[in-house]
KESELUM-423575 format. One record per residue (C-alpha): residue in three letters; x negated, y negated, z negated. Coordinates in pm, whole numbers, plus 32768, in hexadecimal, padded with zeros to 4 digits. Layout:
<torlos>
<torlo><r>ala</r><X>X</X><Y>Y</Y><Z>Z</Z></torlo>
...
</torlos>
This chain:
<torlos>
<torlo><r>unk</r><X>7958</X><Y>DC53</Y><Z>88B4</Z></torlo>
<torlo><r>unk</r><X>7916</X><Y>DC64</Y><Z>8A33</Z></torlo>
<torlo><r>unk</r><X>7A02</X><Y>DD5C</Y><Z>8B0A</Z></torlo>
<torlo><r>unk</r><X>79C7</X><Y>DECE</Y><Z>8AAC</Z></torlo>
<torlo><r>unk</r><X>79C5</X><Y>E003</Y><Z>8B82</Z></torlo>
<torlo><r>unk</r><X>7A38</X><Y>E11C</Y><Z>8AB8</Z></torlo>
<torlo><r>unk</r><X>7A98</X><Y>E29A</Y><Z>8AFB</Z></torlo>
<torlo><r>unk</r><X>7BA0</X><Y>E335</Y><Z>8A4A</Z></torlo>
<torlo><r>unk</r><X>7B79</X><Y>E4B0</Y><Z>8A3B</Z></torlo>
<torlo><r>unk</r><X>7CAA</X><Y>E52E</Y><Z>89AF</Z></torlo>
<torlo><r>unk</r><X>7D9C</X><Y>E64B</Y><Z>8A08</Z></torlo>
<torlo><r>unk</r><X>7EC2</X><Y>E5D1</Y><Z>8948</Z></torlo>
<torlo><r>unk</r><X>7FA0</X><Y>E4DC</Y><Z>8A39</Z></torlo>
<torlo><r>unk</r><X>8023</X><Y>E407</Y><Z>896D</Z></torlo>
<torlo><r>unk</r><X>7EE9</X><Y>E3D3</Y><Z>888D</Z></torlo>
<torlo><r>unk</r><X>7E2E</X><Y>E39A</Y><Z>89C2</Z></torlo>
<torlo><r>unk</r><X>7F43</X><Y>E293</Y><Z>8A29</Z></torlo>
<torlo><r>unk</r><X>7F47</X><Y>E1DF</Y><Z>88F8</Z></torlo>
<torlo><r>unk</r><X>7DC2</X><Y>E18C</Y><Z>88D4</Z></torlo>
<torlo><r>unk</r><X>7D9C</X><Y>E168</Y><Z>8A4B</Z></torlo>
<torlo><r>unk</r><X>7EC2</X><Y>E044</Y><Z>8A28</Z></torlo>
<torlo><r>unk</r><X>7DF3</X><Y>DFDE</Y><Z>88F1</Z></torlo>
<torlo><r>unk</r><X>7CBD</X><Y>DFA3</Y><Z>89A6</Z></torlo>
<torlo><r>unk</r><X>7D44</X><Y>DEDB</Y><Z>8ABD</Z></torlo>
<torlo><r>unk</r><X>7E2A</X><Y>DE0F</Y><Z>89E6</Z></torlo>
<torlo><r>unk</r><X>7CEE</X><Y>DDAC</Y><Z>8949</Z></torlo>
<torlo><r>unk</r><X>7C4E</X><Y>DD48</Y><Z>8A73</Z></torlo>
<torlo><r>unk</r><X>7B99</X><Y>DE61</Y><Z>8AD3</Z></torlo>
<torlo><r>unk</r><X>7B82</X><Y>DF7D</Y><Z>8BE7</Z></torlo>
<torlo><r>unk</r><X>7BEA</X><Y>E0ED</Y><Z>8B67</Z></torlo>
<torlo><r>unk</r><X>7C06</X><Y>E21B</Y><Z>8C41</Z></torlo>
<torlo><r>unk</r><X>7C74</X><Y>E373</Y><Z>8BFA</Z></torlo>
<torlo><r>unk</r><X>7C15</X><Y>E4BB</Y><Z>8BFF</Z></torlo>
<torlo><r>unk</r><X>7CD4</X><Y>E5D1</Y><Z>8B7C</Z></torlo>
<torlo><r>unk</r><X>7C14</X><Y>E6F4</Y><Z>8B63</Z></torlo>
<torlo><r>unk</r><X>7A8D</X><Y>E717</Y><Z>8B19</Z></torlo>
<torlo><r>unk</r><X>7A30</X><Y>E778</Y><Z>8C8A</Z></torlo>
<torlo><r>unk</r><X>7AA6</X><Y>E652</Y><Z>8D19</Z></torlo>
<torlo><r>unk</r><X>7A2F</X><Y>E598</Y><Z>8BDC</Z></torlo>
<torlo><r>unk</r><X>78DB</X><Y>E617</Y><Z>8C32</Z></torlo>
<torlo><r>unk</r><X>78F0</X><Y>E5C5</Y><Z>8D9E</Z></torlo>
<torlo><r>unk</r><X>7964</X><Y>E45D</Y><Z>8D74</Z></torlo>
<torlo><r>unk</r><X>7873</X><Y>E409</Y><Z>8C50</Z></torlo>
<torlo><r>unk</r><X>7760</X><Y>E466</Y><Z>8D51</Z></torlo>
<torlo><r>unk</r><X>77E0</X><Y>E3E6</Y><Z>8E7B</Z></torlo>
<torlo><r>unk</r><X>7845</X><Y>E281</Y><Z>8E1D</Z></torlo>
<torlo><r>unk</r><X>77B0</X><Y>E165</Y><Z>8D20</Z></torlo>
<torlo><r>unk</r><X>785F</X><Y>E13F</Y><Z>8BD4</Z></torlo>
<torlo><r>unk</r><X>7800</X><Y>E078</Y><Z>8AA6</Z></torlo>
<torlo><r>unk</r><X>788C</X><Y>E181</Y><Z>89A5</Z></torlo>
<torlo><r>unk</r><X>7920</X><Y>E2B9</Y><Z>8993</Z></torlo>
<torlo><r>unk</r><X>7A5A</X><Y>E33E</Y><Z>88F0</Z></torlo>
<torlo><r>unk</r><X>7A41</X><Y>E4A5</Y><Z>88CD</Z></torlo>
<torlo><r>unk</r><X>7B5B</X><Y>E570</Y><Z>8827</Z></torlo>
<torlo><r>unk</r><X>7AC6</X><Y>E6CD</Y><Z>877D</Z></torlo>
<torlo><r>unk</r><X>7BB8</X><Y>E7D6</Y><Z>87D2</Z></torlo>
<torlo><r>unk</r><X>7BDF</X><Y>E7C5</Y><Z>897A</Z></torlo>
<torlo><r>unk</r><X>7C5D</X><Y>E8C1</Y><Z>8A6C</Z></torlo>
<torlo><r>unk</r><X>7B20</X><Y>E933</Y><Z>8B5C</Z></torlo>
<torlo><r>unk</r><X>7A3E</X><Y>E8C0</Y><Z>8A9A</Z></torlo>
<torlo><r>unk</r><X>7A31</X><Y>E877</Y><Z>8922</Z></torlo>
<torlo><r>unk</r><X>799B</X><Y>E6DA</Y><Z>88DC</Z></torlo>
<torlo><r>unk</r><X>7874</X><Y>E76D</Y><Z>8824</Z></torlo>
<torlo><r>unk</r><X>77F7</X><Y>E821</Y><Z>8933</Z></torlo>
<torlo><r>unk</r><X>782E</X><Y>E6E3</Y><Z>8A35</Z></torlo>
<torlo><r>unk</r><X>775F</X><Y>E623</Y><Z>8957</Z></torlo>
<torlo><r>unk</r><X>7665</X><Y>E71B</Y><Z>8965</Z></torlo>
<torlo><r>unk</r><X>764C</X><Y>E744</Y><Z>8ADD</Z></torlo>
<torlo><r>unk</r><X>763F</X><Y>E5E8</Y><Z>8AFC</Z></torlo>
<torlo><r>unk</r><X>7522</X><Y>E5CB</Y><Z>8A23</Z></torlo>
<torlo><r>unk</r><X>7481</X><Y>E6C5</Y><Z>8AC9</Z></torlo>
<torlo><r>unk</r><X>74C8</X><Y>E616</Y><Z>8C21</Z></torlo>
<torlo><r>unk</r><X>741C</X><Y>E4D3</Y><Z>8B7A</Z></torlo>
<torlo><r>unk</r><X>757D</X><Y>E435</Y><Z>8B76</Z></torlo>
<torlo><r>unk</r><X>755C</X><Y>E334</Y><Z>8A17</Z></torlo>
<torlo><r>unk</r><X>768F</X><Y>E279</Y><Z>8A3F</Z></torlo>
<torlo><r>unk</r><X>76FD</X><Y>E264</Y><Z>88B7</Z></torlo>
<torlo><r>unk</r><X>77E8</X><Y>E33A</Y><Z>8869</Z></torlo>
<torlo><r>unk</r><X>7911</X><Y>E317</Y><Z>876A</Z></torlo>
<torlo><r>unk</r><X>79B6</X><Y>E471</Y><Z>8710</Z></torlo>
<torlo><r>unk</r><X>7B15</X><Y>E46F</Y><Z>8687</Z></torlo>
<torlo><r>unk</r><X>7BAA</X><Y>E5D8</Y><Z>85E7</Z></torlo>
<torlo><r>unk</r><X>7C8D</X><Y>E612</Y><Z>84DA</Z></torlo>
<torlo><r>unk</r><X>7B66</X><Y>E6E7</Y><Z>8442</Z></torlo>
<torlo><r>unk</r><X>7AF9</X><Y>E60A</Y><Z>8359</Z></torlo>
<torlo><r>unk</r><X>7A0A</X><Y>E6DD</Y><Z>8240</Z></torlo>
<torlo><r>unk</r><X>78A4</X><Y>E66B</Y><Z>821C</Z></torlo>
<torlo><r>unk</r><X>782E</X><Y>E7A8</Y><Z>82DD</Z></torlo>
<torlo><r>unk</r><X>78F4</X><Y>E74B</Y><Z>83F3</Z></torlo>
<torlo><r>unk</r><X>78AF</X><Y>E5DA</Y><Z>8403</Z></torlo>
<torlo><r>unk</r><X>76F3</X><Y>E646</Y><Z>8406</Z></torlo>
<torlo><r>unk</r><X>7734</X><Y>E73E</Y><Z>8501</Z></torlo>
<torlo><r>unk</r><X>77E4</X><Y>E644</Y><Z>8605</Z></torlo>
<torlo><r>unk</r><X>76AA</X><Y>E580</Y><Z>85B7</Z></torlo>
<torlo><r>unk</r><X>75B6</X><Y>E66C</Y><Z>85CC</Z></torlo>
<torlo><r>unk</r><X>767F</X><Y>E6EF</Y><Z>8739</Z></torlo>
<torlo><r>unk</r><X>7601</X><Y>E576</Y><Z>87B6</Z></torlo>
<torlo><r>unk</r><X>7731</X><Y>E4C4</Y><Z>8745</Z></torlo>
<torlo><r>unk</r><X>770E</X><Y>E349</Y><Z>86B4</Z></torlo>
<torlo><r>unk</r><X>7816</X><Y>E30E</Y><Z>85E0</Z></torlo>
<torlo><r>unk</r><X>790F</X><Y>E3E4</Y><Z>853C</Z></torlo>
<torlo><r>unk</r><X>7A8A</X><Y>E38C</Y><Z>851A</Z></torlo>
<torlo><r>unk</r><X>7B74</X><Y>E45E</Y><Z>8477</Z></torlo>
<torlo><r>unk</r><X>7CD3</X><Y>E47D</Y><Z>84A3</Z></torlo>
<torlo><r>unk</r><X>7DD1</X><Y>E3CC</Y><Z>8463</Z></torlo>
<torlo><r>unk</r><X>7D17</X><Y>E294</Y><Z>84A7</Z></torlo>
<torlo><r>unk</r><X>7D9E</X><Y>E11B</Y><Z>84E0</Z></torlo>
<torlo><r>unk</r><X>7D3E</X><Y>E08A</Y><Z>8618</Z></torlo>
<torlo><r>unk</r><X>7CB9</X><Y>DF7F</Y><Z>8588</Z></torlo>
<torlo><r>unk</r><X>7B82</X><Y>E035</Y><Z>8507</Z></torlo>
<torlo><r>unk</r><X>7B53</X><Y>E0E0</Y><Z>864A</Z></torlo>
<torlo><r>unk</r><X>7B31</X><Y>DFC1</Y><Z>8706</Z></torlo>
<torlo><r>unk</r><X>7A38</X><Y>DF2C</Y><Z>85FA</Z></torlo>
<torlo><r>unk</r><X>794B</X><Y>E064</Y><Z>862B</Z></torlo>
<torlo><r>unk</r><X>7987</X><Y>E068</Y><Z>879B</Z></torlo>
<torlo><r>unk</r><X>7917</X><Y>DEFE</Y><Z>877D</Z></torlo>
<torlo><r>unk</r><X>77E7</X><Y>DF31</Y><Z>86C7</Z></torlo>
<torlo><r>unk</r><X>776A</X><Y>E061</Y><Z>878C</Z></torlo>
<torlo><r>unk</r><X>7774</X><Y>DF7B</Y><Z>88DF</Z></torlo>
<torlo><r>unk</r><X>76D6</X><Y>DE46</Y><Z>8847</Z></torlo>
<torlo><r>unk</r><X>75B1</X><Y>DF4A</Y><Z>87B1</Z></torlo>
<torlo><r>unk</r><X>759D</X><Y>DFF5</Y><Z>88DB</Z></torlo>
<torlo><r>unk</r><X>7570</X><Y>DE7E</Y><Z>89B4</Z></torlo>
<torlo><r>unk</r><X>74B4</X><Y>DDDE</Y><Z>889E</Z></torlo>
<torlo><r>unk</r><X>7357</X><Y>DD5D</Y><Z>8921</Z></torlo>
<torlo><r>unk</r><X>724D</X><Y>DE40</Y><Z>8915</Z></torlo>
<torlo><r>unk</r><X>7153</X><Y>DDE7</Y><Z>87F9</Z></torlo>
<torlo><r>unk</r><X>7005</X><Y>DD30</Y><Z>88AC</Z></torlo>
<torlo><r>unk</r><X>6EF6</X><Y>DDD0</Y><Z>88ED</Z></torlo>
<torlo><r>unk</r><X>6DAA</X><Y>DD36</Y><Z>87EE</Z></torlo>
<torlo><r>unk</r><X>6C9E</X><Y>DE4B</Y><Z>881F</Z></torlo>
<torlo><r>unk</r><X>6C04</X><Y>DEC7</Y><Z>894E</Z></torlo>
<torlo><r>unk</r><X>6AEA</X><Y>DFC6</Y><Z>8976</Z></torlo>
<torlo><r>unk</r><X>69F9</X><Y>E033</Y><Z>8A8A</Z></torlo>
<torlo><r>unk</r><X>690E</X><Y>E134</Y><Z>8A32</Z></torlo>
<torlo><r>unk</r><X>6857</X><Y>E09C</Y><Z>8906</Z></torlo>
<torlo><r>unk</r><X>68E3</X><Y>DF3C</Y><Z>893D</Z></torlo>
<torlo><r>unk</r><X>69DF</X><Y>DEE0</Y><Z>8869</Z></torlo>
<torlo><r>unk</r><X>6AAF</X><Y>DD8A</Y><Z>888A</Z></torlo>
<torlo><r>unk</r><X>6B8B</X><Y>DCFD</Y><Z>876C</Z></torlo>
<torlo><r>unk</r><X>6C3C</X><Y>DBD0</Y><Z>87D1</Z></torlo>
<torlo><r>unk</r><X>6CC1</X><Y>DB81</Y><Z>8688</Z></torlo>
<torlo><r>unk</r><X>6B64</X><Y>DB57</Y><Z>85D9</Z></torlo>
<torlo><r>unk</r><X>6AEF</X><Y>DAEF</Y><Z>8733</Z></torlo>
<torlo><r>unk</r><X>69B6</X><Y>DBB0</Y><Z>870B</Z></torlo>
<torlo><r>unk</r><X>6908</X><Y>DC9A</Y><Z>880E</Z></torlo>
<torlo><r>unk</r><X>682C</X><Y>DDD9</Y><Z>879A</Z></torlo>
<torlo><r>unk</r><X>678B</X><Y>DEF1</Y><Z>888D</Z></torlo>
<torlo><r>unk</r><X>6712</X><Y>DFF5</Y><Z>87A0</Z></torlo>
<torlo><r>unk</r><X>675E</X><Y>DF51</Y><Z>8663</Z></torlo>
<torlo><r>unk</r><X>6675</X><Y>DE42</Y><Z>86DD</Z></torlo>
<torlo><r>unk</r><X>6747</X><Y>DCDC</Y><Z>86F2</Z></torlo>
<torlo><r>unk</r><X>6711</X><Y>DC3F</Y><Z>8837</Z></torlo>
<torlo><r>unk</r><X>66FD</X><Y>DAB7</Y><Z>880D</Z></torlo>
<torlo><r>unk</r><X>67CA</X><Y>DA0D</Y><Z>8920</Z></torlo>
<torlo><r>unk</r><X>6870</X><Y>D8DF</Y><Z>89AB</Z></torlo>
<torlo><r>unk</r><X>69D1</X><Y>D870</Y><Z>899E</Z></torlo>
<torlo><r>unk</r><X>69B4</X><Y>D8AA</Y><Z>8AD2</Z></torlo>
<torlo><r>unk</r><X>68EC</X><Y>D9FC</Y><Z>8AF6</Z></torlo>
<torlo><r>unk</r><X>69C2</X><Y>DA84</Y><Z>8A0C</Z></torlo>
<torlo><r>unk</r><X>6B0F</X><Y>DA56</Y><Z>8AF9</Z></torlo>
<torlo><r>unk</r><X>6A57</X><Y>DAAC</Y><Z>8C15</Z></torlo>
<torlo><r>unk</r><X>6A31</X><Y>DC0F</Y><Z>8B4B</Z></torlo>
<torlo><r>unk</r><X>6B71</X><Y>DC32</Y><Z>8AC6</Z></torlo>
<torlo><r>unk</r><X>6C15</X><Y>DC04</Y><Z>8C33</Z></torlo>
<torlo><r>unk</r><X>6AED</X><Y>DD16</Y><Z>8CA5</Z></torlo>
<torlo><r>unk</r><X>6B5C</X><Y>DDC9</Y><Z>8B96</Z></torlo>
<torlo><r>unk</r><X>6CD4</X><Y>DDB9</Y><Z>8BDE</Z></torlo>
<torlo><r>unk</r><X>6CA7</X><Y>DE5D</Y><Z>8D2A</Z></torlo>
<torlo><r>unk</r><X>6BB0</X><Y>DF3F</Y><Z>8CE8</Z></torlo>
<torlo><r>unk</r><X>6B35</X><Y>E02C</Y><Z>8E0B</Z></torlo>
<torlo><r>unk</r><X>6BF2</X><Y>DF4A</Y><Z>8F0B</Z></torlo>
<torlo><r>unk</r><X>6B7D</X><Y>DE4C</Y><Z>8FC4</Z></torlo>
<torlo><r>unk</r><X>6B7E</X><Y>DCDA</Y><Z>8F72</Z></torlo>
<torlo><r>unk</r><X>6B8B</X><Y>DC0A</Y><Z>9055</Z></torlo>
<torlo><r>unk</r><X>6AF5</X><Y>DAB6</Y><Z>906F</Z></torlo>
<torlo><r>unk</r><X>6C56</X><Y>D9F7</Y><Z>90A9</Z></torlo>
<torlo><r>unk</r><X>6CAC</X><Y>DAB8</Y><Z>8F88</Z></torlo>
<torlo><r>unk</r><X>6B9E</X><Y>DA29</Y><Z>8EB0</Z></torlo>
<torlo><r>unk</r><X>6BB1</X><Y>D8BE</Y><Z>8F2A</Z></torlo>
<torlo><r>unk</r><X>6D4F</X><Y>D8E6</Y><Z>8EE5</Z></torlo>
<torlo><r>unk</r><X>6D2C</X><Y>D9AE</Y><Z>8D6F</Z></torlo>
<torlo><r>unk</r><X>6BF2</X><Y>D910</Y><Z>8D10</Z></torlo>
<torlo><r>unk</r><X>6BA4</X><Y>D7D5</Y><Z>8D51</Z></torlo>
<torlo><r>unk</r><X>6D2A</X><Y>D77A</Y><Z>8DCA</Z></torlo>
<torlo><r>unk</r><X>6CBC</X><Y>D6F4</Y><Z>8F2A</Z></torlo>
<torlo><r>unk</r><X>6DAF</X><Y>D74F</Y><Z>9054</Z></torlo>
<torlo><r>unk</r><X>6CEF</X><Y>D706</Y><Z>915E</Z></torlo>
<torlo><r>unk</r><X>6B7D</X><Y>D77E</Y><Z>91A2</Z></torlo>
<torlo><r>unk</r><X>6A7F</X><Y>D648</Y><Z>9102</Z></torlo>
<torlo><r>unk</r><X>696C</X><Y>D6F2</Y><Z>921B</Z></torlo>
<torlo><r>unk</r><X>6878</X><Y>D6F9</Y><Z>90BA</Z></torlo>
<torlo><r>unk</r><X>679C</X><Y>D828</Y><Z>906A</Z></torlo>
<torlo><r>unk</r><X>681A</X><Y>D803</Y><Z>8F18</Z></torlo>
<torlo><r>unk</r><X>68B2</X><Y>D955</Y><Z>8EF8</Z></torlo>
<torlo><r>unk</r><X>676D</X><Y>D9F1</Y><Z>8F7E</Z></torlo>
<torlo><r>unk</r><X>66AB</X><Y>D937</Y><Z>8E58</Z></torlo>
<torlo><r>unk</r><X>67B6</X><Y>D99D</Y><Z>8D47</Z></torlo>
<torlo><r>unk</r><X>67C7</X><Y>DB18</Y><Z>8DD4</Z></torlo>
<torlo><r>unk</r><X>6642</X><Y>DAEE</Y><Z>8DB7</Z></torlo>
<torlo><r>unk</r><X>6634</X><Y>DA57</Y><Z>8C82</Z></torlo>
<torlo><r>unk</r><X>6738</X><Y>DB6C</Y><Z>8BD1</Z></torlo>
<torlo><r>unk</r><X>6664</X><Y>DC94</Y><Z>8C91</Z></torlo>
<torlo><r>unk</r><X>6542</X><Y>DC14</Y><Z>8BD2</Z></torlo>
<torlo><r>unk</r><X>65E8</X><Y>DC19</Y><Z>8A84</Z></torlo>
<torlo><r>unk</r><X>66CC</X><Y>DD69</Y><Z>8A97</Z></torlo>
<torlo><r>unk</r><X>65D3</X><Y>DE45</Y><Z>8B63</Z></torlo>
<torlo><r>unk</r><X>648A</X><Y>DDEC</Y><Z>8B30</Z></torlo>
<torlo><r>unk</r><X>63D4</X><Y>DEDA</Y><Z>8A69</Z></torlo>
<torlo><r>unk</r><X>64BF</X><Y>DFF7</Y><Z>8AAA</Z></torlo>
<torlo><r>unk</r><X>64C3</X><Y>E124</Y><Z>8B83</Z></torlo>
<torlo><r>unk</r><X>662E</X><Y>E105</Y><Z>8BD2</Z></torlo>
<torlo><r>unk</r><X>667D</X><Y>DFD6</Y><Z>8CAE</Z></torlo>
<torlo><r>unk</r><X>67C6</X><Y>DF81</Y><Z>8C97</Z></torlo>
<torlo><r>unk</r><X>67DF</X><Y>DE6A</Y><Z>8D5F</Z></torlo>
<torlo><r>unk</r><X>67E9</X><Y>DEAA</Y><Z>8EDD</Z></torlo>
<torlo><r>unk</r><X>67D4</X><Y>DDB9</Y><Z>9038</Z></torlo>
<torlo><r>unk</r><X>68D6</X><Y>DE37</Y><Z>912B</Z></torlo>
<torlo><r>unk</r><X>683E</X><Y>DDBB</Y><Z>9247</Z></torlo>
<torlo><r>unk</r><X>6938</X><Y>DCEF</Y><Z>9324</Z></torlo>
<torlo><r>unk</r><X>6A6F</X><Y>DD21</Y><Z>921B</Z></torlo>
<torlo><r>unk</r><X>69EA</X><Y>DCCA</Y><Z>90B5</Z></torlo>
<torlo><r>unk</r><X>6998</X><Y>DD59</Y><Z>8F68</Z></torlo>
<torlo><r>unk</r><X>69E5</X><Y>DE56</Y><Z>8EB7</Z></torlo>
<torlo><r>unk</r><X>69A1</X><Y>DED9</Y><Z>8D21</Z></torlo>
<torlo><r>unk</r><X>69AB</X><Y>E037</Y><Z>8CF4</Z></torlo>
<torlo><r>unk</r><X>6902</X><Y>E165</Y><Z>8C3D</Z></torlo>
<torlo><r>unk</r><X>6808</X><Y>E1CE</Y><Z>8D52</Z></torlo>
<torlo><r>unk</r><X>6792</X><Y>E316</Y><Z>8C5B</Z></torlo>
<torlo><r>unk</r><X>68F8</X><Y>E39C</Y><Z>8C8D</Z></torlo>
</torlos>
């Protein structure tokens, strides 16, 4: 497991000693706050991969620090540790925003396990992207198939990556270097009209017939797809 930065929130000393000493002996980074207020103030002021949030803090109790830093659109995962262990309290630490629930006494050992498994959640890779939509044009690429309106569009290998990139960056522009690069995977400029004729041939296919054109000329930067009627 790659080095961890992890916030201890705890107002008991030698607790907080203890797992911060934990955490580094383990290779990782561990700060600590003792009461909720500065809790709250570090969680949102620096970058941590996880969260270690004692329940019952001076200032500020750890439920409601979760909760204001879900409300401030702060998602770093959250483990909360209380010797409240009943089912009612476990679901409402998760309901307050919390993402895992530790009760205590606790061995270490299992802390740092969920600690681990929040961070490599939270840094996981996002989950590619397979459909894109424009209006009525839809683009899957895992059945590789194009449809505006329910209506497949037949296209090209080629055609169809030239949408999908289109697609990808719809309502911005697209340039031409970008094309030649993402496209057809030339890095330098082949001085061809052969974008112009694919642009062309793709207008033909996924506009024509339609009142909404969704494929535009920027003049002097590039093209662009996007939902004109909106």
């Amino acid at each position: 497991m790659t080095d961890m930065k992890i916030l201890v929130v705890e107002d008991d000393p030698e607790a907080a000693a203890y797992m911060v000493k934990a955490f580094q002996e383990s290779g990782h980074v561990a700060d600590h706050a003792p009461d909720g207020l500065e809790g709250y103030a570090l969680a949102r002021e620096e970058t941590y991969d996880v969260l270690v949030v004692d329940r019952m803090l001076p200032k500020l109790d750890g439920l409601s620090l979760i909760r204001s830093l879900r409300e401030q659109k702060v998602e770093t995962p959250v483990v909360i540790l209380s010797a409240l262990g009943q089912v009612d309290d476990r679901v409402k630490g998760l309901r307050a925003g919390g993402d895992d629930y530790l009760p205590k006494p606790y061995a270490f050992s299992e802390l740092l396990a969920r600690v681990e498994v929040l961070s490599r959640r939270r840094h996981a890779p996002a989950a590619e992207q397979t459909t894109y939509r424009v209006g009525d044009l839809e683009l899957d690429r895992l059945a590789h198939s194009a449809t505006r309106g329910g209506k497949e569009i037949a296209l090209q290998p080629r055609e169809f990556r030239l949408l999908e990139y289109l697609m990808r960056h719809a309502g911005q522009v697209v340039t031409r270097t970008m094309l030649l690069e993402n496209v057809w995977d030339y890095h330098f400029d082949p001085q061809t009209n052969v974008i112009d004729v694919h642009v062309s041939r793709l207008r033909a296919k996924v506009d024509k017939g339609h009142a909404v054109q969704l494929i535009h000329t920027i003049r002097g930067a590039g093209y662009m797809i996007r939902d004109s009627a909106r």
